[in-house]
C-alpha positions in Angstrom: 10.2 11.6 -25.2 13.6 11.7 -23.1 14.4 9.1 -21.2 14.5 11.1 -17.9 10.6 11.9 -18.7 9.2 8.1 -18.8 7.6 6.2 -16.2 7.9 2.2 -15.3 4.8 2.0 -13.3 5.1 -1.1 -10.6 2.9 -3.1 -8.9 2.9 -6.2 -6.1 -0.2 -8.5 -6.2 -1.3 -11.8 -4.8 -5.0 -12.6 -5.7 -6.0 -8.9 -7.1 -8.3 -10.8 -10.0 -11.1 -8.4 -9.2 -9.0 -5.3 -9.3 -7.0 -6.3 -12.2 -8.8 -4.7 -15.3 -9.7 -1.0 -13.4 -5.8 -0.9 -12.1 -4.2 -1.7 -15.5 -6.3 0.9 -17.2 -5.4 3.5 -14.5 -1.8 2.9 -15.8 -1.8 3.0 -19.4 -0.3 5.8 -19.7 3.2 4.9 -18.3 5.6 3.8 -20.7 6.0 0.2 -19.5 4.1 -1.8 -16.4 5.7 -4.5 -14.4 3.7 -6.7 -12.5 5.6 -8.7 -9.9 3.3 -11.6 -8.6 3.2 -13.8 -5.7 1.9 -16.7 -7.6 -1.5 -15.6 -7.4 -4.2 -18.6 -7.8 -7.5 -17.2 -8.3 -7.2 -15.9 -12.1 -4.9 -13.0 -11.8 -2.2 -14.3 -13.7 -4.5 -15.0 -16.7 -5.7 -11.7 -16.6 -2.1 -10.2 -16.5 -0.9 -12.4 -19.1 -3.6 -11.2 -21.5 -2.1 -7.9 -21.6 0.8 -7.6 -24.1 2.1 -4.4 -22.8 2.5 -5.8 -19.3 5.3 -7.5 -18.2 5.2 -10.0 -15.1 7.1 -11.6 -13.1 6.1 -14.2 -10.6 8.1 -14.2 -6.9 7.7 -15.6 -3.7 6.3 -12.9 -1.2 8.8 -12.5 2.0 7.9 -9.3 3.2 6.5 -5.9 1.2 10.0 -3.9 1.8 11.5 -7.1 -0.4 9.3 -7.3 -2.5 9.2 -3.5 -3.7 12.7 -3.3 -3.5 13.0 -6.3 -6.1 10.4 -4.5 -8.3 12.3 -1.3 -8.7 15.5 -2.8 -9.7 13.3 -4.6 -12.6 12.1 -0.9 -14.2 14.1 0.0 -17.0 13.2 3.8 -16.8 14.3 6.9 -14.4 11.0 7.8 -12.7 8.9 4.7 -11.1 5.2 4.6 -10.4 4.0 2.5 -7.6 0.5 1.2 -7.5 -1.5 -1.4 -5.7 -4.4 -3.3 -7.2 -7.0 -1.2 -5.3 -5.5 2.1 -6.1 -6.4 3.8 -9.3 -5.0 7.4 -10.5 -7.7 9.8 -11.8 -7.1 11.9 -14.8 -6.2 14.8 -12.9 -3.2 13.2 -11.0 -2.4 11.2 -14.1 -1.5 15.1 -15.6 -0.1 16.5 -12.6 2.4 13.6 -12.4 3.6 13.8 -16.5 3.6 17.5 -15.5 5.7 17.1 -12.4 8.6 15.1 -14.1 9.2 17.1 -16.8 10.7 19.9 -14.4 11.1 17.7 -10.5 13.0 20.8 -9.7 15.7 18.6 -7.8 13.0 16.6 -6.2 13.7 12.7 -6.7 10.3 11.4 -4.8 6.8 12.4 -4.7 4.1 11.8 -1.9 0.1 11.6 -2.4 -2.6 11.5 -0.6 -5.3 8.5 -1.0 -9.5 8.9 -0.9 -10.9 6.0 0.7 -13.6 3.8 -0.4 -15.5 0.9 1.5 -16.8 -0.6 -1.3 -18.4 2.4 -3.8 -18.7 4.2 -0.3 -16.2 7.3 0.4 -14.5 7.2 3.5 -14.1 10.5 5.4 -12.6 10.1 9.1 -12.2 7.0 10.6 -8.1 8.1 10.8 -8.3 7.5 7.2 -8.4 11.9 6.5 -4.6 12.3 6.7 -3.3 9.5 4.6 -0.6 10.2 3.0 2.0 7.6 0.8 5.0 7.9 -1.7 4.2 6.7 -4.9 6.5 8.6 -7.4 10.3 8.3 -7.2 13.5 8.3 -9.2 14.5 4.4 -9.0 18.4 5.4 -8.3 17.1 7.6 -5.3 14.8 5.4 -3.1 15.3 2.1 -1.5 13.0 0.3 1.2 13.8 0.0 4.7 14.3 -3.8 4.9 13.5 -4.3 8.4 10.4 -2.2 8.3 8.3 -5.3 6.8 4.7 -3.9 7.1 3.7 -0.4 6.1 7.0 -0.2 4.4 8.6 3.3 4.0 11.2 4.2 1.7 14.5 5.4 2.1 14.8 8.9 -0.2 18.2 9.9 -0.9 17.2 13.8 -1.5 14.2 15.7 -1.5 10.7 15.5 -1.5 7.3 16.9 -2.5 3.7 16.4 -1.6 1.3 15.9 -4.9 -1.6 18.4 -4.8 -4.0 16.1 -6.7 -5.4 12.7 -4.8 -5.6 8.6 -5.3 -8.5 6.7 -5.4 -7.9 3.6 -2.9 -11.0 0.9 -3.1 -9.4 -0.8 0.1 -12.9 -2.4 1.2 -14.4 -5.1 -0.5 -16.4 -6.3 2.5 -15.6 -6.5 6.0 -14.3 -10.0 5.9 -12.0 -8.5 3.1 -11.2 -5.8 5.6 -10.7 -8.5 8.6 -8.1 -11.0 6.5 -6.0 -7.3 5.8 -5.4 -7.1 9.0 -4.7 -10.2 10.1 -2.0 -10.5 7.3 -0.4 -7.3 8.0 -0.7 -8.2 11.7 1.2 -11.4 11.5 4.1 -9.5 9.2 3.9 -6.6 12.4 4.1 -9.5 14.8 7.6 -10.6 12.9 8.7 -7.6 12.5 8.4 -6.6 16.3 9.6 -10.3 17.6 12.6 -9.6 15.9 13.4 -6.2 17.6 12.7 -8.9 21.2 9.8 -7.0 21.6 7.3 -8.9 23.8 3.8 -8.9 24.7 1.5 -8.0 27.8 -1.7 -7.2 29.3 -1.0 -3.7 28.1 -0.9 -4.7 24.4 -3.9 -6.5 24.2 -6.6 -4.2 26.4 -5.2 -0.9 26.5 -3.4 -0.6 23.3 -6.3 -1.9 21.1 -8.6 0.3 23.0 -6.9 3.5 22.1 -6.8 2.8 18.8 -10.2 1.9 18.5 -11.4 5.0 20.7 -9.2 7.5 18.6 -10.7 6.6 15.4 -13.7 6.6 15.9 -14.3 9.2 18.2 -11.6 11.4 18.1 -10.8 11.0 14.2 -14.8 11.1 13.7 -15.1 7.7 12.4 -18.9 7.9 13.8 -19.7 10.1 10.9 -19.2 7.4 8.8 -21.7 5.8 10.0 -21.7 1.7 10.3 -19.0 1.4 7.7 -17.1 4.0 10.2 -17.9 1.4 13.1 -17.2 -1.6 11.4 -13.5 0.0 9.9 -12.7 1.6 13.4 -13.6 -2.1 15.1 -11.6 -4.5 12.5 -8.5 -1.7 13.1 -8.4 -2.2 17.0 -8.9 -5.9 16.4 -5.6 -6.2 14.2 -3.8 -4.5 17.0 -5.1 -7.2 18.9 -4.2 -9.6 16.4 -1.0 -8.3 16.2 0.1 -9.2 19.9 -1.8 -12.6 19.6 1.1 -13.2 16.9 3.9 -12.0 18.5 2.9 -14.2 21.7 2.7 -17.3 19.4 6.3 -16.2 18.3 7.4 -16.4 21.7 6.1 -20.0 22.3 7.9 -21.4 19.7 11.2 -20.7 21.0 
């Protein structure tokens, strides 16, 4: 196969032992994985180290936009794949992807959209309908934004396409899972917001939680997912809250 055709599929972890196996297999068919690890103690490394066609590399975590942006200078091939542990690529996608890079037709990154899953559940509404990620780029195209520390986006130099087939993203394990998410994306937020001088009010922690909590679950129908929908649409207003808890901690310790 040429060069230009093969994949270096990427992935950050930290504590993904129960993900692991399913994610790995999802991937076989790239042409070499790289696993870059934030010295993980729960088993993960064992399991990645059992896999001889895996390559890892363990890393201190500072922030995802680092983190991804150290992984992509480790692939070795033009077109990188990025997954997380509690993603997986169905066989459809897996063929629409190979497909896609044979003829990108001057496009250097791809975006997809993810199916949620609480648990085995599916996850309709609950703002999760329009989710939409890039996953597929040419590595000398794309850098992360390195102030943009949560929710990172990438910087595409050129242009871009949405994937028609979707990811599976097993997000949920349990709501505790759900509830430590979003505390540890809320304290990188926090940073990333104290560091702009951004403070925090009354506003922040009544108002701004409230809307987010009212617009998923009524306006983006997260009701109709019943008491997963509740409890997804709760723990999502409550890491807003979180978030501003953080940042006001931030101030203090000036």
């Amino acid at each position: 196969m040429n060069t230009s055709q093969k994949i270096s599929a990427l992935m950050i972890t930290f504590n993904e032992v129960n993900h692991i196996d399913d994610v790995i297999k999802t991937i076989q068919f790239a042409d070499e994985i790289i696993v870059i690890d934030s010295f993980s103690i729960d088993g993960t490394l064992e399991k990645l180290k059992s896999y001889t066609n895996v390559k890892t590399i363990q890393r201190k975590f500072i922030n995802f936009a680092d983190q991804r942006n150290f992984a992509i200078k480790q692939a070795k091939y033009d077109w990188v794949l990025f997954i997380d542990a509690d993603e997986r690529i169905p066989e459809d996608l897996k063929s629409e992807i190979t497909n896609r890079i044979k003829n990108p037709n001057g496009v250097v990154g791809f975006m997809v959209k993810r199916l949620f899953f609480f648990k085995q559940k599916r996850i309709r509404f609950s703002g999760f309908q329009t989710d939409t990620t890039y996953r597929l780029f040419k590595k000398d195209y794309v850098k992360y934004i390195e102030d943009k520390i949560v929710h990172e986006m990438p910087m595409l130099n050129g242009k871009s396409e949405l994937l028609k087939k979707r990811m599976l993203h097993y997000c949920f394990d349990s709501a505790q899972h759900y509830k430590s998410k979003m505390e540890h994306y809320a304290k990188l937020k926090a940073l990333e917001l104290f560091r702009k001088g951004k403070k925090a009010n009354i506003f922040h922690f009544v108002f701004k939680p409230l809307y987010k909590f009212v617009i998923n679950y009524f306006f983006r129908l997260g009701f109709l997912d019943g008491k997963e929908g509740l409890t997804i649409c709760y723990l999502g207003a409550y890491g807003v809250y979180y978030r501003y808890q953080e940042l006001k901690k931030l101030k203090h310790q000036l």
